[in-house]
C-alpha positions, -999 to 999 in steps of 0.1 A, spaced: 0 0 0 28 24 7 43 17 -27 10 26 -43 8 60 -24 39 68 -36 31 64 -68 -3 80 -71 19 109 -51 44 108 -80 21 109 -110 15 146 -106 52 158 -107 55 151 -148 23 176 -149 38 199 -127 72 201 -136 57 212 -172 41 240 -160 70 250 -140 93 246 -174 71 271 -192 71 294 -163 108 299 -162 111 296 -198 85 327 -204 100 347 -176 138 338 -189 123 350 -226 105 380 -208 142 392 -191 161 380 -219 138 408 -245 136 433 -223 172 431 -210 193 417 -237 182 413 -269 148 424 -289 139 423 -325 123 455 -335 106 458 -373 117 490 -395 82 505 -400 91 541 -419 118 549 -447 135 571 -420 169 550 -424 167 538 -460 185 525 -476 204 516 -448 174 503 -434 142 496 -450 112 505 -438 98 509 -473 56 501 -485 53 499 -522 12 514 -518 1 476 -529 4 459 -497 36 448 -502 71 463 -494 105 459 -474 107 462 -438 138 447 -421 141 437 -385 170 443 -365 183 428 -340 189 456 -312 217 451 -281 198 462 -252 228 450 -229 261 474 -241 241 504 -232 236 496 -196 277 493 -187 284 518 -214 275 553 -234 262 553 -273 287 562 -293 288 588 -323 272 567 -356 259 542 -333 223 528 -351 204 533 -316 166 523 -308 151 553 -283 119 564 -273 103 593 -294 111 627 -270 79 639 -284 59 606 -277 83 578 -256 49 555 -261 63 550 -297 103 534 -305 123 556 -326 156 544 -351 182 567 -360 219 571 -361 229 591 -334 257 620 -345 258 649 -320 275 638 -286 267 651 -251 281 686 -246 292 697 -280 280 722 -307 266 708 -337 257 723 -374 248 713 -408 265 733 -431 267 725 -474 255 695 -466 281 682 -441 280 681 -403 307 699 -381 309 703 -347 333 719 -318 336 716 -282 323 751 -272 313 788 -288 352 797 -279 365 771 -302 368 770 -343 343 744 -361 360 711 -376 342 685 -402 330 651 -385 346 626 -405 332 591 -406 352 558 -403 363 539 -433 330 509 -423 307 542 -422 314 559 -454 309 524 -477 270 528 -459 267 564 -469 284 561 -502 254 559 -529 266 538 -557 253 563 -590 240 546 -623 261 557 -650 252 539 -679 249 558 -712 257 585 -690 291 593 -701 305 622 -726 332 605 -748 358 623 -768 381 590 -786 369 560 -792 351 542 -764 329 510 -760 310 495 -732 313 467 -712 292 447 -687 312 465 -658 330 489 -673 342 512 -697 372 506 -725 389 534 -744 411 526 -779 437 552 -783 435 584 -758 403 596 -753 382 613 -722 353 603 -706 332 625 -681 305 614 -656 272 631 -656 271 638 -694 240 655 -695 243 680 -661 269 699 -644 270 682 -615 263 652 -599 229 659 -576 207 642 -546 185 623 -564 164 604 -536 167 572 -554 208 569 -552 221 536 -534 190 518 -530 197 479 -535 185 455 -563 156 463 -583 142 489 -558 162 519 -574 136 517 -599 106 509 -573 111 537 -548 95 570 -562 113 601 -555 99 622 -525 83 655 -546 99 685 -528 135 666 -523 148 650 -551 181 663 -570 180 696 -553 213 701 -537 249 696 -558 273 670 -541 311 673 -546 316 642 -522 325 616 -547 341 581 -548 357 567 -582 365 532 -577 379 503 -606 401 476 -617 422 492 -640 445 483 -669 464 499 -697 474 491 -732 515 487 -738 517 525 -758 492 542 -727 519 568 -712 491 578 -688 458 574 -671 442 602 -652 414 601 -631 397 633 -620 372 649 -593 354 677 -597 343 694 -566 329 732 -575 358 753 -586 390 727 -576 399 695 -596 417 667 -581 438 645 -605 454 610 -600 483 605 -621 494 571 -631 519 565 -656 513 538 -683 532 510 -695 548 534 -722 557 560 -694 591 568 -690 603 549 -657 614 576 -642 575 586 -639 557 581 -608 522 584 -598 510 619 -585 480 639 -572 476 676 -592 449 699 -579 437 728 -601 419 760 -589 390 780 -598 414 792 -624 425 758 -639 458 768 -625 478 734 -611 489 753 -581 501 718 -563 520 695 -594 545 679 -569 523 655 -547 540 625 -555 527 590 -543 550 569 -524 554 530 -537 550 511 -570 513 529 -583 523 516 -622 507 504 -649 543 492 -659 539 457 -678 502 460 -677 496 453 -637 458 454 -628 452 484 -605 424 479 -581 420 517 -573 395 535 -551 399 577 -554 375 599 -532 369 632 -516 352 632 -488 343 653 -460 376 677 -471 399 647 -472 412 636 -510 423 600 -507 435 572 -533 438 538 -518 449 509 -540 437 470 -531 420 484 -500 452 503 -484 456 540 -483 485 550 -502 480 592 -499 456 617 -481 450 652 -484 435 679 -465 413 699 -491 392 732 -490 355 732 -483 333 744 -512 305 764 -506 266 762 -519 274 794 -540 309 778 -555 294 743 -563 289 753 -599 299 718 -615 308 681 -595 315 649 -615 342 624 -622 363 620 -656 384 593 -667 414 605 -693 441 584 -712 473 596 -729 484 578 -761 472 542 -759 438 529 -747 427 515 -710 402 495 -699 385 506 -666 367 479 -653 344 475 -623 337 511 -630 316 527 -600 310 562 -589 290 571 -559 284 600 -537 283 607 -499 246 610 -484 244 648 -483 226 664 -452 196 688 -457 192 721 -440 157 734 -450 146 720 -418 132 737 -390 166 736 -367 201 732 -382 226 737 -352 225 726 -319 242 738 -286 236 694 -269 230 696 -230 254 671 -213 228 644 -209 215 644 -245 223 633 -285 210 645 -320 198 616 -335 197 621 -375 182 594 -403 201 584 -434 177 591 -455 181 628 -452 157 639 -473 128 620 -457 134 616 -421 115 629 -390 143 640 -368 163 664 -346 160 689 -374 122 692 -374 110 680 -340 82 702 -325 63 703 -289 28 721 -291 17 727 -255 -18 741 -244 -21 756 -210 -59 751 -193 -82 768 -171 -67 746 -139 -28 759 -146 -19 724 -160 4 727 -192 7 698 -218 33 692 -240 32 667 -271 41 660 -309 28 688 -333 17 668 -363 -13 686 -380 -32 656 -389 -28 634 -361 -20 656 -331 -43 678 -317 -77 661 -329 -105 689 -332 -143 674 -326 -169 699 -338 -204 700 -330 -202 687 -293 -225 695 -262 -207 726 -250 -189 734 -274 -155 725 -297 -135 700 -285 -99 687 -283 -84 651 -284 -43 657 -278 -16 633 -270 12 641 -245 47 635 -242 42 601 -225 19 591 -255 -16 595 -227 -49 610 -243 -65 640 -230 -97 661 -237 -107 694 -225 -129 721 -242 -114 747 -268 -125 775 -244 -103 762 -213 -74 759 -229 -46 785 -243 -27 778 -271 14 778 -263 40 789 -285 56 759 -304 88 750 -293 116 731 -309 127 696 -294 159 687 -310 174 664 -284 174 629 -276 180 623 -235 205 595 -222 173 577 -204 156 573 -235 181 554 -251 172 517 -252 197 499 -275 224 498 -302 209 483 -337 237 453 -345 222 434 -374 192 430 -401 177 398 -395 148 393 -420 140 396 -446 169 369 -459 157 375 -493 132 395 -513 125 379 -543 104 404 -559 129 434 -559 163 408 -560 178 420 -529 190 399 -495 190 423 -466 208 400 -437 233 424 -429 256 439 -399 239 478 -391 267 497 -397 
């Protein structure tokens, strides 16, 4: 009889030590999500292309989820370009993504489409320049097919261009300059798919370019030249061809407003030849005021140039040149750096110590620090309330009721109020550019899904960068 006791005692515990199982397991998964790691889903364009958050108006589209370190940011500060998940300032009911750029303390400014910052009034403004793993994100590859203004003899390849004899090509053939056309660097087949914003698109002039390719030259080429154009300066590379003499070495020449070659002795240290037709795998930029050629990946020369002002940016573009023999300039790209709109609201920022401007790659279609607005009323009992200005969501009017108009409005903390029209006094908008320290929840690491879109050819498993 004892035995059986035991055993009707015993049948229980397989029941119960279930229950217990998925008890810990949905408290471990609880902690784990709200301490460690969460998947968030992309739900605006804020970030594109970085991040897609993109609806093609036929119920379909690309929205990535990312994978978002809530951990780092408890033993540690963001950092500057950190992808960082925060709650909205104006509305911390909703999650915000954006790439945080102004740091705690400093001043900030956008200025011809860069952003600069110093430590206080008392000190002279420098250029933020971004890490090598940033600018290949903020580069935007350019289609340049057909796009090309040939003197020589030129034909086209699947990835490149190929000149017989000496001959010039320059990069945009039809314009002066290479613009901000919304549509640069998107992936796949959605260049064609993502319609340009109406008020945005190709408005500004960019003289941040990148020329990248695999070169080689014909036995009789005694030189290929590779130009920027950036307002009223050109920046040449040099490179002497397999009929150079061999004496020659590679150089950088810069040319003023008044095609004067003011700097013709910037020689290039090591072996940049097309000597016995060597493949060059070259990569020549200018960005953020800093000319730079690398070659397979390593820097081989840099440069501190001038800025260019909106007035002076009168012509931007890329040209490829060849001396005597032909070349053959393949995996042929040009892109150009994200530029940085200023026709917002606010443009500079003096950050408190406890706070971060959070900007969106996708410049021209981003609701950020630059256009962040607080629309308060004050009413009849002395309470003020604060939230997001947005005229079609925030305040709600309601016509026509028992007493009177009516207002639905949404505060900071995302709560709903109503009060009458009559008891309340409109406040003075007031700008809201900052993101606080105890807002921030975590650091975007990767894109998880989609792995693949098949319908606009793109995979989007990637590290945020």
């Amino acid at each position: 009889m004892a035995k059986d006791k035991d055993k009707k005692k015993g049948g229980g515990r397989p029941w119960r030590e279930n229950i217990e199982a998925i008890a810990v397991s949905v408290i471990v998964i609880v902690l784990f999500k709200y301490f460690v790691l969460e998947a968030y889903k992309i739900p605006t364009g804020s970030m594109q292309p970085t991040l897609m958050g993109w609806d093609d108006g036929k119920g379909g589209g690309v929205f990535d989820r990312v994978l978002v370190d809530k951990l780092s940011y408890r033993f540690r500060d963001p950092k500057r370009w950190e992808i960082a998940v925060f709650r909205y300032p104006l509305d911390t009911s909703k999650n915000f993504i954006k790439r945080l750029v102004g740091m705690p303390g400093e001043h900030l400014k956008i200025e011809n489409g860069d952003l600069w910052t110093r430590p206080s009034e008392e000190d002279p403004w420098a250029i933020l320049r971004r890490p090598p793993r940033l600018q290949d994100v903020h580069f935007k590859s350019l289609g340049t097919t057909g796009d090309w203004k040939e003197t020589g003899v030129w034909s086209h390849t699947d990835d490149g261009l190929v000149v017989s004899g000496a001959g010039s090509a320059r990069f945009p053939r039809t314009s002066s300059a290479v613009v901000d056309r919304y549509a640069d660097g998107y992936p796949g087949d959605l260049v064609h798919a993502v319609k340009p914003k109406p008020s945005g698109s190709g408005r500004n002039k960019v003289g941040d370019l990148r020329l990248c390719t695999t070169l080689t030259a014909d036995p009789d080429c005694t030189l290929v030249r590779l130009e920027l154009l950036d307002g009223p300066y050109t920046y040449a590379l040099e490179i002497p061809g397999p009929g150079a003499e061999p004496t020659e070495k590679a150089r950088v020449k810069v040319a003023d407003a008044a095609d004067k070659w003011g700097q013709e002795n910037l020689f290039i240290d090591g072996a940049l030849s097309l000597a016995n037709s060597d493949e060059l795998e070259i990569q020549f930029q200018n960005l953020d005021d800093l000319l730079e050629v690398r070659l397979d990946g390593e820097v081989l020369f840099t440069l501190e140039v001038p800025p260019v002002a909106r007035h002076q940016m009168t012509r931007s573009g890329v040209q490829l040149i060849t001396r005597t023999g032909g070349a053959h300039f393949g995996e042929l790209q040009v892109a150009r750096d994200v530029f940085y709109t200023d026709d917002q609201k606010v443009t500079s920022w003096e950050i408190p110590e406890d706070s971060y401007v959070a900007l969106g790659d996708n410049t021209q279609d981003s609701s950020d620090g630059r256009d962040w607005t607080l629309l308060g009323y004050k009413l009849d009992d002395g309470r003020e309330l604060w939230g997001n200005q947005r005229s079609r969501e925030n305040p709600l009017f309601a016509h026509g009721m028992p007493g009177g108009p009516q207002i639905f409005f949404r505060d900071q903390l995302g709560e709903r109020h109503m009060f009458m029209q009559e008891e309340a006094l409109p406040l003075p908008p007031r700008p809201l550019s900052f993101v606080p320290r105890n807002l921030v929840r975590g650091r975007a690491i990767a894109v998880v899904w989609p792995a693949w879109s098949s319908s606009y050819g793109l995979s989007r498993f990637q590290w945020c960068r």
